[in-house]
Residue frames as qw, qx, qy, qz and C-alpha x, y, z in Angstrom:
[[0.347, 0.614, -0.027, 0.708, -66.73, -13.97, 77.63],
 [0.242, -0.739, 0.162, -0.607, -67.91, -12.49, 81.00],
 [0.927, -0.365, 0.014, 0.081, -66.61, -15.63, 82.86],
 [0.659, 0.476, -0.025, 0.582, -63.34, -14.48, 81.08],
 [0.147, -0.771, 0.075, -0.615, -63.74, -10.71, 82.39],
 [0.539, -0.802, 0.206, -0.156, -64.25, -11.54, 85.99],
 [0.946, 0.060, -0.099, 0.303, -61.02, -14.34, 85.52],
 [0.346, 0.731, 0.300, 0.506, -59.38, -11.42, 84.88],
 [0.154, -0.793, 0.154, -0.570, -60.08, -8.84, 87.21],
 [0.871, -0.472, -0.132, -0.029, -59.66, -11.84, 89.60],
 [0.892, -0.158, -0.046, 0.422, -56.45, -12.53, 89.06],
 [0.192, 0.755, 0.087, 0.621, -55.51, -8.86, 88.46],
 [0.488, -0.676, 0.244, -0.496, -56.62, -7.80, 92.20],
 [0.778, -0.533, 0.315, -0.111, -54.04, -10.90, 93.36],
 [0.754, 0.625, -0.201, 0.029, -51.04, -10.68, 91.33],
 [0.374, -0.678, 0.493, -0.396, -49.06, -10.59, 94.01],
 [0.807, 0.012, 0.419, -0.416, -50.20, -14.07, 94.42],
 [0.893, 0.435, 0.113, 0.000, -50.01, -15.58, 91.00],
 [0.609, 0.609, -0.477, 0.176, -46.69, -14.59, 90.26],
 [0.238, -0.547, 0.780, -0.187, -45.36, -16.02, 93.76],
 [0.803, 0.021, 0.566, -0.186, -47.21, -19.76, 92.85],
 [0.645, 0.738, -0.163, -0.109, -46.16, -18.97, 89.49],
 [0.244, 0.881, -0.406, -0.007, -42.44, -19.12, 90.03],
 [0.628, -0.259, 0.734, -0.018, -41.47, -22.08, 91.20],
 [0.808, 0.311, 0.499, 0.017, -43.38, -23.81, 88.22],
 [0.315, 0.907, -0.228, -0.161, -41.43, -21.35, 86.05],
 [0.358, -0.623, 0.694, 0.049, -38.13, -22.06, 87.72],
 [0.655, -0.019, 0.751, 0.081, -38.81, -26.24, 86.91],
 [0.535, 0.805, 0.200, -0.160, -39.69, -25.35, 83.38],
 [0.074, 0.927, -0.354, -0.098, -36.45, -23.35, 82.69],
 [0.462, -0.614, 0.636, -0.070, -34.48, -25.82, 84.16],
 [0.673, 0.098, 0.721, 0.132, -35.82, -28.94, 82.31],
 [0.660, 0.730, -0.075, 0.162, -35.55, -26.91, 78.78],
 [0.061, 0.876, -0.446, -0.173, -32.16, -25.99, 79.94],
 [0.535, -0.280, 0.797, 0.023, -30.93, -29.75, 81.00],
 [0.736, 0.416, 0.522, -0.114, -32.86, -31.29, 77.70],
 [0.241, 0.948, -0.143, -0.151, -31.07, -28.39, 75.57],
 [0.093, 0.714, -0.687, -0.098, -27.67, -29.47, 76.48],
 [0.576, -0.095, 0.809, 0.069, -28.71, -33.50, 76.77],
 [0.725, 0.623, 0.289, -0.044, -30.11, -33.17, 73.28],
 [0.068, -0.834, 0.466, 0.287, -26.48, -32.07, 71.93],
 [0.879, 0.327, -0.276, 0.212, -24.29, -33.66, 69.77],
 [0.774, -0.264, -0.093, 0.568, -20.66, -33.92, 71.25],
 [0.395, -0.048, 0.250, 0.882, -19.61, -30.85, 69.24],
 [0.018, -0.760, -0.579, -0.295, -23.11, -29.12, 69.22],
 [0.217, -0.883, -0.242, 0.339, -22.20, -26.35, 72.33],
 [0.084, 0.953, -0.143, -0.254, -20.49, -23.48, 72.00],
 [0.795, 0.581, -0.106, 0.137, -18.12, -22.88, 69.44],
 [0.717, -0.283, -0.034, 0.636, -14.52, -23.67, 70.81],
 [0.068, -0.950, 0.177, 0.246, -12.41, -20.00, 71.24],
 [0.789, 0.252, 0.107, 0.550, -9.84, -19.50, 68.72],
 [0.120, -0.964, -0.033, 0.236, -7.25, -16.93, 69.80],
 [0.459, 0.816, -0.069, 0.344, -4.99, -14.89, 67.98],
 [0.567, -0.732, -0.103, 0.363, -1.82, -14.17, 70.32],
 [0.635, 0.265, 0.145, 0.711, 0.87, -12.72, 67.42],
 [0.259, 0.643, 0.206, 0.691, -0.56, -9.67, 67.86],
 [0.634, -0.760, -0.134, -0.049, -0.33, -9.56, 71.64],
 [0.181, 0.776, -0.549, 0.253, 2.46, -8.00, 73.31],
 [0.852, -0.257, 0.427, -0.159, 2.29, -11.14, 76.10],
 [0.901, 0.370, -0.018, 0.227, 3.22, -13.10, 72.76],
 [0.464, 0.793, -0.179, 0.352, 6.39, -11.09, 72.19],
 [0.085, -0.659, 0.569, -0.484, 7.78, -11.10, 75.55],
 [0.943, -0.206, -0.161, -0.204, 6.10, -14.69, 76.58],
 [0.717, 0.214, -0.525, 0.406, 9.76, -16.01, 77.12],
 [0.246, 0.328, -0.512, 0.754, 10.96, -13.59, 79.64],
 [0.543, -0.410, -0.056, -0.731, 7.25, -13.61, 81.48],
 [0.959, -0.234, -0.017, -0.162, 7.09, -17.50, 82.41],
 [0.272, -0.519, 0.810, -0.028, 10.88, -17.73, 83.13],
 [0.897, 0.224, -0.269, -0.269, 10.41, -20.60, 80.47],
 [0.373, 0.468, -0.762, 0.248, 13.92, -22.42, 81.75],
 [0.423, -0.180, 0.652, -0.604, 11.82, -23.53, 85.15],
 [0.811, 0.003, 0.397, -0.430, 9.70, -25.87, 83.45],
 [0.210, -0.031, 0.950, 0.230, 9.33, -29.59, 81.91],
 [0.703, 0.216, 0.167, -0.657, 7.02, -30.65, 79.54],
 [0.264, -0.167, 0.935, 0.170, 6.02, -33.96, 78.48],
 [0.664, 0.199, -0.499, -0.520, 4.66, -34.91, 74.95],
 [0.417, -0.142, 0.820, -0.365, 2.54, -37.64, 75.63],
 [0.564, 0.340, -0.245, -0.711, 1.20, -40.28, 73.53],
 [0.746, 0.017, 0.590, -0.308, 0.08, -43.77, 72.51],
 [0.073, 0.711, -0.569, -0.407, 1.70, -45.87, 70.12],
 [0.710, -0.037, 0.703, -0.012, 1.00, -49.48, 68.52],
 [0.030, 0.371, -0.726, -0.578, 2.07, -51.30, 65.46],
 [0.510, 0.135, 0.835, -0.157, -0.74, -53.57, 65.77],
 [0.364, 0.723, 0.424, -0.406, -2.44, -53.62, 62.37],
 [0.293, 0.849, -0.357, -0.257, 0.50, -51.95, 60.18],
 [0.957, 0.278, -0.051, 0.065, 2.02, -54.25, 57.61],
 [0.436, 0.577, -0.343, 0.599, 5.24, -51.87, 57.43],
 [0.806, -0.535, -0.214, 0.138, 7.35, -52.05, 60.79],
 [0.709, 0.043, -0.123, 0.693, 10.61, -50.39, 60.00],
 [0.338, -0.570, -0.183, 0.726, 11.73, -47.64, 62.03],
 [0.063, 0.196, -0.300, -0.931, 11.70, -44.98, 58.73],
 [0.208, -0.463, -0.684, -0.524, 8.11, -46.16, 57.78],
 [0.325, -0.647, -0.611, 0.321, 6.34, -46.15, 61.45],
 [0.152, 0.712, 0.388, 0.565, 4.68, -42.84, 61.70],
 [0.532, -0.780, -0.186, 0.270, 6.02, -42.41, 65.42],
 [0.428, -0.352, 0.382, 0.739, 10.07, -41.83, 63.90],
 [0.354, 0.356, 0.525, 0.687, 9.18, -40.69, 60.61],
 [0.072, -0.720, -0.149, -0.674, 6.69, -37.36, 61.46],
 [0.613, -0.719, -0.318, -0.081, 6.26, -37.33, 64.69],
 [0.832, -0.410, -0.029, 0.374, 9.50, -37.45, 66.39],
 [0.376, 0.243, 0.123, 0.886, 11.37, -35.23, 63.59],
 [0.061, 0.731, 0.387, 0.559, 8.61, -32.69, 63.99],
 [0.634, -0.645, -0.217, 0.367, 8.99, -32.88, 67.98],
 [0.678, -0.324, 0.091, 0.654, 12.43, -32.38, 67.73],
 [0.267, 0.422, 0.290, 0.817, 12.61, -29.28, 64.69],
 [0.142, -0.641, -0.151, -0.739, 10.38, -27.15, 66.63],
 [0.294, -0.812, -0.435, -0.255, 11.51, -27.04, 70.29],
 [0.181, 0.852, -0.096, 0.482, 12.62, -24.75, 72.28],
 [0.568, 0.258, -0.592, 0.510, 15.86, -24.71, 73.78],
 [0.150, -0.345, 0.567, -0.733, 14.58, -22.98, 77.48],
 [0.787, -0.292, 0.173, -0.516, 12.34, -25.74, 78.26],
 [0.197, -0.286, 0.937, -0.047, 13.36, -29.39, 79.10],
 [0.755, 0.192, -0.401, -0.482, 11.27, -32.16, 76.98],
 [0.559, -0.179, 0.767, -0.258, 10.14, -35.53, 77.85],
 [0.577, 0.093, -0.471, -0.661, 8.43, -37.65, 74.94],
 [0.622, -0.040, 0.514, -0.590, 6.00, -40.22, 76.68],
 [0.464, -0.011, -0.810, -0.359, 5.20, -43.82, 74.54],
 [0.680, -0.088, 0.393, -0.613, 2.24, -45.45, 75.82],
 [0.529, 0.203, -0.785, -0.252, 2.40, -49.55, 74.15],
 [0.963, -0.168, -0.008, -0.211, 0.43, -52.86, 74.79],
 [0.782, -0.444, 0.421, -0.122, 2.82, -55.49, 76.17],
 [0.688, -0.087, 0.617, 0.371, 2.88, -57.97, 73.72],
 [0.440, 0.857, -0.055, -0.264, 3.34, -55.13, 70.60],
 [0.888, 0.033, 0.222, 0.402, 6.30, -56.83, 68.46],
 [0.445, 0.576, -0.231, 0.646, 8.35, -53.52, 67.93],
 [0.241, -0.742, 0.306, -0.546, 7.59, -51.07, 70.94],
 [0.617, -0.696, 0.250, -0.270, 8.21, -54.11, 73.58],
 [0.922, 0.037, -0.164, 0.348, 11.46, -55.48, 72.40],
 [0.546, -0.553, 0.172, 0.606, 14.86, -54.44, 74.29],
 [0.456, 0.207, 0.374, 0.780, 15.54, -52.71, 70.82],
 [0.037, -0.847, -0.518, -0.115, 12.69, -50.19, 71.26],
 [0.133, -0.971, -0.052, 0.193, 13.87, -47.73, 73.96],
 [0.695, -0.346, 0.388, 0.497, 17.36, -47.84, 72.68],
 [0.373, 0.330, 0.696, 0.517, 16.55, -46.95, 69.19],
 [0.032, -0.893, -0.303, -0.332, 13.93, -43.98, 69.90],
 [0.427, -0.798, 0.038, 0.423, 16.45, -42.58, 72.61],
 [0.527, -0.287, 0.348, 0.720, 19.13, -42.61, 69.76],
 [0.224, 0.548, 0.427, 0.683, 16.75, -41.29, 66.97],
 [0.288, -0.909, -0.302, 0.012, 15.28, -38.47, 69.73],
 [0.456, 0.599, -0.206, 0.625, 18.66, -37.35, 70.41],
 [0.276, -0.389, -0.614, 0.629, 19.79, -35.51, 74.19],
 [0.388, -0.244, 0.060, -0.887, 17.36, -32.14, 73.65],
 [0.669, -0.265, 0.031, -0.694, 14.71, -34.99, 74.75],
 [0.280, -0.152, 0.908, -0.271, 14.31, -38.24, 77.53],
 [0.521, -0.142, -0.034, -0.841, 12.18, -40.82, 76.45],
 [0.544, -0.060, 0.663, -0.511, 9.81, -42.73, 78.64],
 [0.680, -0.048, -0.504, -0.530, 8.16, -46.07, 77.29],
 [0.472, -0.034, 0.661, -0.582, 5.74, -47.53, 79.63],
 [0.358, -0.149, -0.823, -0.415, 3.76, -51.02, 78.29],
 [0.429, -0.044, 0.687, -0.585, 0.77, -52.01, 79.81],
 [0.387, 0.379, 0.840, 0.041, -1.90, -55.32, 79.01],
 [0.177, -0.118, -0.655, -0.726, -4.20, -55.08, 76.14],
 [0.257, 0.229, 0.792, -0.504, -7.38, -54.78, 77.59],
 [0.414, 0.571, 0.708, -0.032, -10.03, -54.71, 74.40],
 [0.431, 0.656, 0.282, 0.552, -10.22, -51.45, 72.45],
 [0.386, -0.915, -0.055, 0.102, -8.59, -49.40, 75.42],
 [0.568, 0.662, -0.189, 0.451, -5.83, -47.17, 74.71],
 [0.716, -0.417, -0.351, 0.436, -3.76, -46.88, 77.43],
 [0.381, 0.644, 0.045, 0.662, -3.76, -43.24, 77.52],
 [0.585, -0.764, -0.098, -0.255, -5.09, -42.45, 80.97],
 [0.938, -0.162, -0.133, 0.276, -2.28, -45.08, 81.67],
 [0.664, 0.149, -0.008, 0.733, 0.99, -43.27, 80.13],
 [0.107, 0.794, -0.023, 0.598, -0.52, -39.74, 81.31],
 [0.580, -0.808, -0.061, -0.079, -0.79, -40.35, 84.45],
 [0.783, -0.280, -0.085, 0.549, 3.13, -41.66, 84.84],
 [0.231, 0.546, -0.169, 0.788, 4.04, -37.89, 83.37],
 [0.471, -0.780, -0.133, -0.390, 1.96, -36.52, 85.87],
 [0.775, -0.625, 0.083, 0.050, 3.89, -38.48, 88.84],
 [0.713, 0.220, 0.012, 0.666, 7.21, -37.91, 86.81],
 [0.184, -0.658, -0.121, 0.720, 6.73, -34.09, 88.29],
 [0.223, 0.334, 0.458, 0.793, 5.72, -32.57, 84.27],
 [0.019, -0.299, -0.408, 0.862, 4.80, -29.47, 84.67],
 [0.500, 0.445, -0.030, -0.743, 3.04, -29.02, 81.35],
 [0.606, -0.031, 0.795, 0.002, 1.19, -31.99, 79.54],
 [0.283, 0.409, -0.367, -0.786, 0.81, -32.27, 76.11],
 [0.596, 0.225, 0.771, 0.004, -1.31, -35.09, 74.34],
 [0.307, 0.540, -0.502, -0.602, -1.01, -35.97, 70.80],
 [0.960, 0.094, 0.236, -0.115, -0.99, -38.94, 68.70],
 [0.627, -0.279, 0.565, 0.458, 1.95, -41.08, 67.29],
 [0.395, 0.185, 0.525, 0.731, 1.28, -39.44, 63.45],
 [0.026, 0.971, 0.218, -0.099, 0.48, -36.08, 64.75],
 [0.607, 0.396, 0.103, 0.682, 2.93, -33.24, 62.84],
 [0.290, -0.665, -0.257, 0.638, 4.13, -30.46, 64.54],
 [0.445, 0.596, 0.337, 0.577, 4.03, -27.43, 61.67],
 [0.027, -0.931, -0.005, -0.364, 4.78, -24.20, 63.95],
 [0.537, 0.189, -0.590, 0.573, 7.05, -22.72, 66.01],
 [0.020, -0.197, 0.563, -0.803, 7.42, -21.69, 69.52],
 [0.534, -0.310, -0.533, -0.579, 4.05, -23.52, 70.52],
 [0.507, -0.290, -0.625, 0.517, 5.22, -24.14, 73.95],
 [0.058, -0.102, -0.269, 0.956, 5.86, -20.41, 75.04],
 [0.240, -0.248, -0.352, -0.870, 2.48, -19.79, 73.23],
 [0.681, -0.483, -0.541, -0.100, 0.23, -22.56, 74.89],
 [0.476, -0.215, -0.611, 0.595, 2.33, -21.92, 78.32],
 [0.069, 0.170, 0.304, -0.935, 1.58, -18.32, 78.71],
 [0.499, -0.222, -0.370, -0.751, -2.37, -18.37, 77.29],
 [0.627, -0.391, -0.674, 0.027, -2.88, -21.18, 80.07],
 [0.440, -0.282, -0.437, 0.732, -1.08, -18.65, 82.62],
 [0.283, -0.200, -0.191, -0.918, -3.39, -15.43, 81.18],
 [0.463, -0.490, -0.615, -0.409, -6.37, -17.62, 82.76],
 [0.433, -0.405, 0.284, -0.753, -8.45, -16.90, 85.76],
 [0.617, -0.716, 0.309, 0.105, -7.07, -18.86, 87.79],
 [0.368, 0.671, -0.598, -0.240, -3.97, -19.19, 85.72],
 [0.451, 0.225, -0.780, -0.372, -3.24, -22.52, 84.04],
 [0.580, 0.260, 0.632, -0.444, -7.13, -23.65, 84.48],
 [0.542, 0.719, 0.031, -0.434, -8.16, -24.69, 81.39],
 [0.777, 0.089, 0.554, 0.283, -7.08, -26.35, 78.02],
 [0.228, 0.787, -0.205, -0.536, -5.39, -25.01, 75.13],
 [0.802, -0.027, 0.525, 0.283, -4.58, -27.01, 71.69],
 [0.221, -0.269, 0.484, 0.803, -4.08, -26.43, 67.95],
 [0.723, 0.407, -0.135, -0.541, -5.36, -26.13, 64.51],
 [0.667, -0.035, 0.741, 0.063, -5.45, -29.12, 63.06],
 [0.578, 0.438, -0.433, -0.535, -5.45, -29.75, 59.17],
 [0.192, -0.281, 0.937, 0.083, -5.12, -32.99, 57.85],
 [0.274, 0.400, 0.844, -0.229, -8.11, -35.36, 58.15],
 [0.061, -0.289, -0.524, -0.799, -10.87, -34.07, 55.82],
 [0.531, -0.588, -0.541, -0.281, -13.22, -34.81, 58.81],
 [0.369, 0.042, -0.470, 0.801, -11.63, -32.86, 61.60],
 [0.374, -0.713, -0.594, -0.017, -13.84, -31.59, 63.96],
 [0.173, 0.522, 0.009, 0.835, -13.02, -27.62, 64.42],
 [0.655, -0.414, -0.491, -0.398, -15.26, -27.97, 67.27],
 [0.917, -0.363, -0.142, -0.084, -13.11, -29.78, 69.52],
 [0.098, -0.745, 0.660, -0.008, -9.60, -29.74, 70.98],
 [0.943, 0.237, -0.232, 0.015, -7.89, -33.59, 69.20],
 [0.637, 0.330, -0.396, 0.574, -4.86, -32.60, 70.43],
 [0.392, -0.852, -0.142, -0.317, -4.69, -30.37, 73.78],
 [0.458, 0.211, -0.587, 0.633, -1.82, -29.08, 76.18],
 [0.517, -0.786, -0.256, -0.221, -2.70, -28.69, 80.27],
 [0.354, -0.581, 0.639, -0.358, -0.69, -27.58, 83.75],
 [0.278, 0.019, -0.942, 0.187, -0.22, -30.25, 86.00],
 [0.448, -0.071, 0.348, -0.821, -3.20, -28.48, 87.90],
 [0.650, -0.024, -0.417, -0.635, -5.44, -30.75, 85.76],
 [0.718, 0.031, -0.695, -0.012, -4.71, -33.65, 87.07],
 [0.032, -0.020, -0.726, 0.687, -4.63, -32.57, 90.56],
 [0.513, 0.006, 0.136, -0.847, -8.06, -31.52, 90.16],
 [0.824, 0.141, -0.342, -0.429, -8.93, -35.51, 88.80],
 [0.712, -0.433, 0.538, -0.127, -7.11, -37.10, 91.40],
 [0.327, -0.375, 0.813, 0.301, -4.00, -38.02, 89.27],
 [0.633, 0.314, 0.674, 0.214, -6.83, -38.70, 86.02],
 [0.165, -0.062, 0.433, 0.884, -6.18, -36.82, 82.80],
 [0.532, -0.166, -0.461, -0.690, -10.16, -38.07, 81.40],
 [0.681, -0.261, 0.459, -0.508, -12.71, -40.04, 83.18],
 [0.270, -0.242, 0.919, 0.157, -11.19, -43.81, 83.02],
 [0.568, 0.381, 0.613, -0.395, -14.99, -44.96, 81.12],
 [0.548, 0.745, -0.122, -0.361, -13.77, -43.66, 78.07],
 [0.853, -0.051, 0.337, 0.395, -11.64, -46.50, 76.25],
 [0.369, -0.034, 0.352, 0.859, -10.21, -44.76, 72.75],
 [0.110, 0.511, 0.307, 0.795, -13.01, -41.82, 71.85],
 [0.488, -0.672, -0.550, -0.089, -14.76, -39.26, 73.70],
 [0.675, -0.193, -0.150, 0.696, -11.67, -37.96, 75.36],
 [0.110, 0.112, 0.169, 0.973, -11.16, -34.57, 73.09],
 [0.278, -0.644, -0.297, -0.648, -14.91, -33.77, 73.73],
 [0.564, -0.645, -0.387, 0.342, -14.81, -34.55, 77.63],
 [0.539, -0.520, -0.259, 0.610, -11.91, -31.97, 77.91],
 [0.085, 0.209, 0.238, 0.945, -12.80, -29.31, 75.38],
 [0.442, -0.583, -0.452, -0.511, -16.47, -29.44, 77.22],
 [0.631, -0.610, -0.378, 0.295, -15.97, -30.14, 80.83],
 [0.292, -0.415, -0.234, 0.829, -13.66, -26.36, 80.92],
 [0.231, 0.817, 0.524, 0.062, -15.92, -24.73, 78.59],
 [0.276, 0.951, -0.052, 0.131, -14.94, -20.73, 78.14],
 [0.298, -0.748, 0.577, 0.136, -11.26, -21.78, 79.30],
 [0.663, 0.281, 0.566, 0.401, -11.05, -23.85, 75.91],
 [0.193, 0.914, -0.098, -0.344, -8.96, -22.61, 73.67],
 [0.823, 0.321, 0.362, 0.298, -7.70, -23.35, 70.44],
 [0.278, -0.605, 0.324, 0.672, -4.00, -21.46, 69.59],
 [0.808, 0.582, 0.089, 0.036, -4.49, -20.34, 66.13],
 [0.327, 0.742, -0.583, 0.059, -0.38, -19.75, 65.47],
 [0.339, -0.338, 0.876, 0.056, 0.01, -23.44, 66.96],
 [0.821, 0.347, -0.287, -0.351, -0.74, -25.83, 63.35],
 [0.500, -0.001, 0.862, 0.086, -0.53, -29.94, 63.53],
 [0.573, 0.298, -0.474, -0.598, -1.01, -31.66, 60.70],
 [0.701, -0.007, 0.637, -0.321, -2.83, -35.14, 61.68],
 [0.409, 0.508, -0.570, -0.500, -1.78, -37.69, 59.54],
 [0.708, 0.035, 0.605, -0.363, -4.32, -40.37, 59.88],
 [0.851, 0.494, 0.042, -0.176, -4.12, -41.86, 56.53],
 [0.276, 0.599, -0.741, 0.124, 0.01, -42.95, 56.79],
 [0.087, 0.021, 0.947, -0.309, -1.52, -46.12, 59.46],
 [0.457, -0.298, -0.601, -0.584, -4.68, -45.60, 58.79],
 [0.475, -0.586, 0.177, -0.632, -7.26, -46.31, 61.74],
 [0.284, 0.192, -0.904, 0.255, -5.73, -49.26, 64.43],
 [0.015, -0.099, -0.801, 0.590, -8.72, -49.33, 66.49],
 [0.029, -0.534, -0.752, -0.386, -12.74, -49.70, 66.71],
 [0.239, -0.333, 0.208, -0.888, -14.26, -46.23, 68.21],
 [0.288, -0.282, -0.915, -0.035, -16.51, -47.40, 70.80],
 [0.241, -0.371, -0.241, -0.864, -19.66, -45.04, 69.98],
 [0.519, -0.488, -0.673, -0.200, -21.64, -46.58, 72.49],
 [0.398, -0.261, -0.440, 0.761, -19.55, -44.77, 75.48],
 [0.059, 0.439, 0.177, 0.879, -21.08, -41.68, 74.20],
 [0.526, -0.512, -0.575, -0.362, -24.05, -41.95, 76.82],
 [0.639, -0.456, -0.308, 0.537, -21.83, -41.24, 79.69],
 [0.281, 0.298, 0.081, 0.909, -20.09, -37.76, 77.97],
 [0.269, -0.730, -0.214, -0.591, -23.22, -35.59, 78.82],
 [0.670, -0.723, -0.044, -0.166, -22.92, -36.55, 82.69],
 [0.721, 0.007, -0.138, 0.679, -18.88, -36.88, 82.76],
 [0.063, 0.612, 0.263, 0.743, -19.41, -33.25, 81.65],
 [0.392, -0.748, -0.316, -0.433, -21.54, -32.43, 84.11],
 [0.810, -0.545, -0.032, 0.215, -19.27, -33.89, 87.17],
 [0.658, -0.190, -0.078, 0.725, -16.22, -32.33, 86.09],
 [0.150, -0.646, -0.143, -0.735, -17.71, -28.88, 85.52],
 [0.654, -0.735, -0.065, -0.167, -18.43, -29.35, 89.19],
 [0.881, -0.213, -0.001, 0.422, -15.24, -30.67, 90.35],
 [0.468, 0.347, 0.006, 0.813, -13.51, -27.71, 88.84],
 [0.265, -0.714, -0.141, -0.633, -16.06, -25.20, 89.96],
 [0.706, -0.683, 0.017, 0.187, -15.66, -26.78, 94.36],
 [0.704, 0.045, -0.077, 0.704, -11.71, -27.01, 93.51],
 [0.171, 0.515, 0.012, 0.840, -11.71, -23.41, 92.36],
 [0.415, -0.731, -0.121, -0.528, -13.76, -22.21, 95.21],
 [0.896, -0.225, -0.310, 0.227, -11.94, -24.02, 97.52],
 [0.627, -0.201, 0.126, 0.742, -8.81, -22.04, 97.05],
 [0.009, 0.533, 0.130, 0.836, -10.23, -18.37, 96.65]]
């Protein structure tokens, strides 16, 4: 007890002291609960994604005339294969049958549309001479579209692949979906354009929908997700980090901009995964990379941005 006392008065009459040898060991402490904190996550463990509200914003209401909407392009971008599906005819395939009508019913006449196909090579609808011919005539002239094949390379979607050619097509705004994603609102362009152009630095950052559909959607995460073209300047011309084959993707780029994620609640897909059912094996093992992808493009944004302030 009185070995206690003088401990005490010791370290009392040199506190000064203790709390400067102290703080370092503090500092390393903090740090390795903070880094363990966020490596002990699940994908969809950090902060809940931001759902905003914009109907009730005057921005909303005047969004057209704000972003001189008639100046830009945007290109719906997506990945398409038959591999797997039994049905093959144009009115079954879930690209022409929801997708494409839904495109086409809800957009809006001051912007200029692209629709993007991503397909494997040797796919026996998307890479016969009947393909682009057929989706140009069911797409109609409000929209151009682009189909780009590339090899089969194991359970890699070639999504990196078919964003990047928007990108170097000069799109100003990218949109990634899936080939039996439903569009179910209107004016989701003007909405997503001007909430990306409301950011610090304006269109930093990711905005997507609600989603319904799936029973297992992940509320969490952006599945769907519209960017500038900025992104991709900031990734040197990559949308995601090329390591991810087909999952992983929607958490890299709802996590890696963190409070500039944002989910539009007045933009609604409906994700009809059960009209093809699943074409492809998730490959869960990539997951091990997501925490440190994360980590490097949270930097990468953070030098960019400083760069150019």
């Amino acid at each position: 007890m009185q070995a206690c006392e003088r401990l005490a008065r010791v370290l009392r009459s040199h506190r000064g002291l203790v709390v400067a040898l102290a703080a370092p060991f503090a500092l390393v402490l903090y740090f390795s609960h903070s880094s363990l904190a966020f490596n002990s996550r699940s994908s969809s463990d950090s902060v809940p994604l931001a759902v905003v509200k914009l109907s009730g914003r005057p921005h909303a209401k005047l969004a057209r005339a704000a972003i001189n909407p008639g100046e830009f392009s945007i290109g719906v971008v997506l990945c398409s294969t038959t591999r797997g599906v039994e049905n093959v005819e144009w009115d079954h395939l879930a690209l022409t049958s929801i997708m494409l009508p839904s495109l086409k019913s809800t957009m809006e006449d001051e912007y200029t549309y692209f629709l993007y196909i991503g397909v494997d090579t040797d796919d026996e609808v998307y890479s016969t001479r009947e393909a682009k011919s057929t989706l140009s005539r069911l797409a109609g002239d409000n929209v151009s579209v682009i189909i780009d094949a590339f090899p089969r390379v194991g359970q890699r979607i070639p999504m990196n692949q078919i964003l990047r050619r928007a990108y170097e097509d000069g799109m100003d705004y990218i949109v990634r979906v899936n080939d039996d994603t439903e569009f179910a609102s209107m004016m989701w362009t003007t909405l997503s354009i001007s909430e990306l152009m409301r950011g610090t630095p304006a269109n930093i950052g990711v905005v997507g929908p609600i989603v319904s559909g799936p029973p297992n959607v992940n509320g969490n995460i952006l599945t769907h997700d519209m960017v500038h073209r900025t992104h991709m300047d900031i990734f040197n011309g990559e949308y995601y980090p090329e390591c991810f084959e087909n999952a992983w993707i929607d958490d890299w780029i709802t996590l890696v901009y963190g409070h500039r994620s944002r989910a539009i609640w007045e933009w609604r897909v409906h994700h009809h995964t059960d009209h093809h059912g699943t074409r492809y094996r998730t490959q869960k093992r990539q997951k091990r990379w997501l925490v440190g992808k994360v980590k490097d493009g949270r930097r990468t944004i953070d030098l960019w941005i400083q760069a150019r302030n």
